[in-house]
C-alpha positions as a Markdown table, in Angstrom:
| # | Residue | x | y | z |
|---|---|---|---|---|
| 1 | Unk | 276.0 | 169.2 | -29.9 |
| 2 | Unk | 278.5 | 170.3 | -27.0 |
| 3 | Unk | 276.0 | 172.9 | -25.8 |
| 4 | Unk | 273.0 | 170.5 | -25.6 |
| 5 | Unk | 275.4 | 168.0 | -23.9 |
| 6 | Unk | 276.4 | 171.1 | -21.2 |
| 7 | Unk | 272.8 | 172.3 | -20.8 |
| 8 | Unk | 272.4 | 168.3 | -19.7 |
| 9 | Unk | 275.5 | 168.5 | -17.9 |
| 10 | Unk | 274.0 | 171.4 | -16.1 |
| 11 | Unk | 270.5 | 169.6 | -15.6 |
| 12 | Unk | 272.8 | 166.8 | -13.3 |
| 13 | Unk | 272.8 | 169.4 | -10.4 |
| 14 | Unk | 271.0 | 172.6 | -11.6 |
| 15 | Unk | 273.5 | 174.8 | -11.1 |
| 16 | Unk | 274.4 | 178.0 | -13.0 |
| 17 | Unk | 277.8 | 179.0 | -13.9 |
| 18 | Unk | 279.0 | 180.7 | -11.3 |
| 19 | Unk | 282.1 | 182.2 | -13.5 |
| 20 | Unk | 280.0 | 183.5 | -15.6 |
| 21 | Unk | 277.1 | 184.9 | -12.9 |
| 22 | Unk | 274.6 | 183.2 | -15.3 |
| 23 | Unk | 271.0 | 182.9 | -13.3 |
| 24 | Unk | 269.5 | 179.4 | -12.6 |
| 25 | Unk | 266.6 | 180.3 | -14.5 |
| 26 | Unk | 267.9 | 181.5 | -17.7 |
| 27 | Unk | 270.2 | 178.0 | -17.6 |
| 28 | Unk | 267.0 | 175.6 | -16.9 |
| 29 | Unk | 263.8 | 177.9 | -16.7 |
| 30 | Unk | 261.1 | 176.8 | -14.0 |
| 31 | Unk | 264.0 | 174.1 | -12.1 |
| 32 | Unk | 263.9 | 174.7 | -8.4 |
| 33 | Unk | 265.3 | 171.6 | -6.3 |
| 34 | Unk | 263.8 | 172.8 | -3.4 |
| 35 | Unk | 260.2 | 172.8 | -4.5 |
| 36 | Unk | 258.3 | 170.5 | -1.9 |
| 37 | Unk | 261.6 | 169.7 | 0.4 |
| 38 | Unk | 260.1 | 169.8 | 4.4 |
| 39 | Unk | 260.6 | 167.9 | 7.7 |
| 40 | Unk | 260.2 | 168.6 | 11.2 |
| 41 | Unk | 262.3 | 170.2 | 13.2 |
| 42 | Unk | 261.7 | 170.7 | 17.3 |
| 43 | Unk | 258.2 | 169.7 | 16.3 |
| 44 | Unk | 257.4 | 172.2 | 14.2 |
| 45 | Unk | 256.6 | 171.1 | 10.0 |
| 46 | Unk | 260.3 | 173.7 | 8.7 |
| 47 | Unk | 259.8 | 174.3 | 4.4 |
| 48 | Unk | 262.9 | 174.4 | 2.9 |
| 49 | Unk | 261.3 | 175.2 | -0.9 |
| 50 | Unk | 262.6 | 178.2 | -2.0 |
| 51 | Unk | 265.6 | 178.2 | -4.2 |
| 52 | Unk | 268.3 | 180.9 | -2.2 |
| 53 | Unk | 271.2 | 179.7 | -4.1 |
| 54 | Unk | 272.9 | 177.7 | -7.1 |
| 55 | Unk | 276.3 | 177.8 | -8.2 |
| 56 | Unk | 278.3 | 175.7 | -10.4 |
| 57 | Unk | 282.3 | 175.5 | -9.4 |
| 58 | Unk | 284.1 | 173.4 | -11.7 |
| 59 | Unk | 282.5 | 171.4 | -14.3 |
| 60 | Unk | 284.7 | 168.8 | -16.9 |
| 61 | Unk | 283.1 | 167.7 | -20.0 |
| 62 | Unk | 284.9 | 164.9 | -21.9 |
| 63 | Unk | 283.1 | 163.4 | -25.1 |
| 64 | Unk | 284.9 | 160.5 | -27.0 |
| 65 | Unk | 283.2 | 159.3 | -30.2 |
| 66 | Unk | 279.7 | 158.4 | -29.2 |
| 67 | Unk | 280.6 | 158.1 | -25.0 |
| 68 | Unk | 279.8 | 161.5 | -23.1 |
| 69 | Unk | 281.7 | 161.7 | -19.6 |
| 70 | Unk | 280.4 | 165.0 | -17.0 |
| 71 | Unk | 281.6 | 165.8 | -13.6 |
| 72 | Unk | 280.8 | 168.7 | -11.7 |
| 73 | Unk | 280.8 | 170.4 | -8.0 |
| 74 | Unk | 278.7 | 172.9 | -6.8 |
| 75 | Unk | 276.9 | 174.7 | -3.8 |
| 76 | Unk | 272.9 | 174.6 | -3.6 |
| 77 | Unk | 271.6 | 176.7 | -1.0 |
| 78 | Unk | 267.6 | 176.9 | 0.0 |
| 79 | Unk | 265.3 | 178.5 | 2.6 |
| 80 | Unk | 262.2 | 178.9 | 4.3 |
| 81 | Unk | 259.6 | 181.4 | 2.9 |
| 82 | Unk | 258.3 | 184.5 | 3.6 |
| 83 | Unk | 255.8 | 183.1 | 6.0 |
| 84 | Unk | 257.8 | 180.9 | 7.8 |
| 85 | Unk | 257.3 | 180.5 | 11.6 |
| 86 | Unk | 260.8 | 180.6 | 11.9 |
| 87 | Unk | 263.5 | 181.5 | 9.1 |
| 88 | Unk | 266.2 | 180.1 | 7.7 |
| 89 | Unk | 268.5 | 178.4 | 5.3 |
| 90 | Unk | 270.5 | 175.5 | 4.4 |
| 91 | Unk | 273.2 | 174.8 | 2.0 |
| 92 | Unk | 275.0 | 171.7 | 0.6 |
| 93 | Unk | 277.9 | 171.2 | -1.4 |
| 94 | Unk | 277.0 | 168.7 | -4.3 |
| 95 | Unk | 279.2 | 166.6 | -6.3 |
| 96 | Unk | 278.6 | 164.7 | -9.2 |
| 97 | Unk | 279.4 | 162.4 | -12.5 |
| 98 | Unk | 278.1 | 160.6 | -15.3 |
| 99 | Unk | 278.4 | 158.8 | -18.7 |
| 100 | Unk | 276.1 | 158.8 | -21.0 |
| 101 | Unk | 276.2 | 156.8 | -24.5 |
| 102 | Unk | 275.3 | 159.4 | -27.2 |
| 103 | Unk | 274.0 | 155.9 | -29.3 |
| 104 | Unk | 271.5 | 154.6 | -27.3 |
| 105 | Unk | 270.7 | 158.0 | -24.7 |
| 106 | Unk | 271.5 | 156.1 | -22.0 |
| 107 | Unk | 272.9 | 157.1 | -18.6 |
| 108 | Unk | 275.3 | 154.8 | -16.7 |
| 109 | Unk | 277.5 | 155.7 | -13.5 |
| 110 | Unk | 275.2 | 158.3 | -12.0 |
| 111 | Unk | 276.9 | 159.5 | -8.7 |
| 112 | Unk | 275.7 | 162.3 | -6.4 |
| 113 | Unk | 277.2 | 163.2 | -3.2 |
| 114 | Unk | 275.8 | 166.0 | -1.4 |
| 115 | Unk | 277.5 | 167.1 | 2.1 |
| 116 | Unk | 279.2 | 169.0 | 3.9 |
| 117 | Unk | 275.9 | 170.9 | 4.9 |
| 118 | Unk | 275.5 | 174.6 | 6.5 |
| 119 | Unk | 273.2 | 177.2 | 7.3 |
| 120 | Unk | 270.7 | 177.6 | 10.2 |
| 121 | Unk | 268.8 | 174.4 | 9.3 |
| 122 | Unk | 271.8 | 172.0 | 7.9 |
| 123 | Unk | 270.7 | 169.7 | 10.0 |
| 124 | Unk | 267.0 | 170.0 | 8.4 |
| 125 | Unk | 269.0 | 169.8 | 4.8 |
| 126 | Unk | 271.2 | 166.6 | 6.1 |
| 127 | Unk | 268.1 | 164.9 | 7.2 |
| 128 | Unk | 266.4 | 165.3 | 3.8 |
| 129 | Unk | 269.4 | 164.7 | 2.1 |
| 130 | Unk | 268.3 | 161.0 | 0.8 |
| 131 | Unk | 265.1 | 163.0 | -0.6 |
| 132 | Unk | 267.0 | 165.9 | -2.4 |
| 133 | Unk | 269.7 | 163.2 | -3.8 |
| 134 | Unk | 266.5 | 161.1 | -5.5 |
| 135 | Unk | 264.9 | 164.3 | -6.3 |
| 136 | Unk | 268.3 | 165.4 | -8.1 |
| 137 | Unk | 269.2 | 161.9 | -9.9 |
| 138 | Unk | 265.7 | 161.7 | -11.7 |
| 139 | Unk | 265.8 | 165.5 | -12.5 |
| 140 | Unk | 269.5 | 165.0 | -14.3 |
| 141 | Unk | 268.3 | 161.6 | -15.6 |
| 142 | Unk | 265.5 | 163.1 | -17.3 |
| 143 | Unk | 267.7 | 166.3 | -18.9 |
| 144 | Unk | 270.3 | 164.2 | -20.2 |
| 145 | Unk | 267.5 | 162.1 | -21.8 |
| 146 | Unk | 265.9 | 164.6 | -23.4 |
| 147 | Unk | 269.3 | 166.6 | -24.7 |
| 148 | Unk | 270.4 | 162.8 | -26.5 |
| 149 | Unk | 267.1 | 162.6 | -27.7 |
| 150 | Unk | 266.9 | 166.4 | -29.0 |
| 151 | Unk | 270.8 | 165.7 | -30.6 |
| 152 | Unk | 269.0 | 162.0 | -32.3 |
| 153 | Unk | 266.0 | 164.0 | -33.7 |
| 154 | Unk | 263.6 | 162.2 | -31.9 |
């Protein structure tokens, strides 16, 4: 049960475990928060879809009788592709919590913060940082549904 509950905890900002140097995709195969992020910057359309980086820095799991609490931080780091005009990066630190009621599989209290931002296009990153948040929620929304509902049996 704890392990599904940490692979969910996990899923709230796909990050790996940086203590352990655990890859992203042997945590939550095929996740990539970067997949389809782009803007324009000086005119020109900048890609930021290619995963670079995903750590996980501190993570606290506290479950009390059927009530599941998670809070994590973490970096997320992505860049351009091979083909891009002009390279880059961007990184952001991420912080985030959650409760989640093992009875009913629902999530309540959902916060993600994302900031400060780095990297050759952190201002690229800042300005699609509404984006990536929404793109983040409904990605941890949907892990921690399925890990209740895997932990129920249905």
């Amino acid at each position: 049960m704890t392990t599904r509950i940490l692979a969910a905890a996990l899923a709230l900002a796909p990050f790996s475990a940086a203590a352990q140097s655990l890859p992203l995709d042997r945590v939550l195969p095929g996740l990539n928060p970067c997949a389809g992020l782009s803007a324009q910057q000086w005119g020109v359309p900048v890609g930021l879809d290619v995963l670079e980086e995903a750590s996980l820095d501190a993570l606290d799991l506290q479950l009390r009788g059927q009530e599941a609490a998670v809070s994590l931080s973490g970096r997320l780091a992505c860049r351009t592709g091979a083909d891009a005009l002009v390279p880059g990066n961007a990184a952001a630190a991420l912080q985030a919590s959650a409760q989640m009621s093992l009875a009913d599989c629902s999530v309540r209290g959902l916060d993600l913060r994302l900031g400060p931002f780095g990297g050759s296009y952190a201002p690229v990153l800042e300005a699609m940082a509404p984006e990536l948040r929404r793109l983040l929620e409904a990605q941890a929304l949907d892990a921690f549904g399925r890990a209740c509902r895997d932990l129920r049996g249905y």
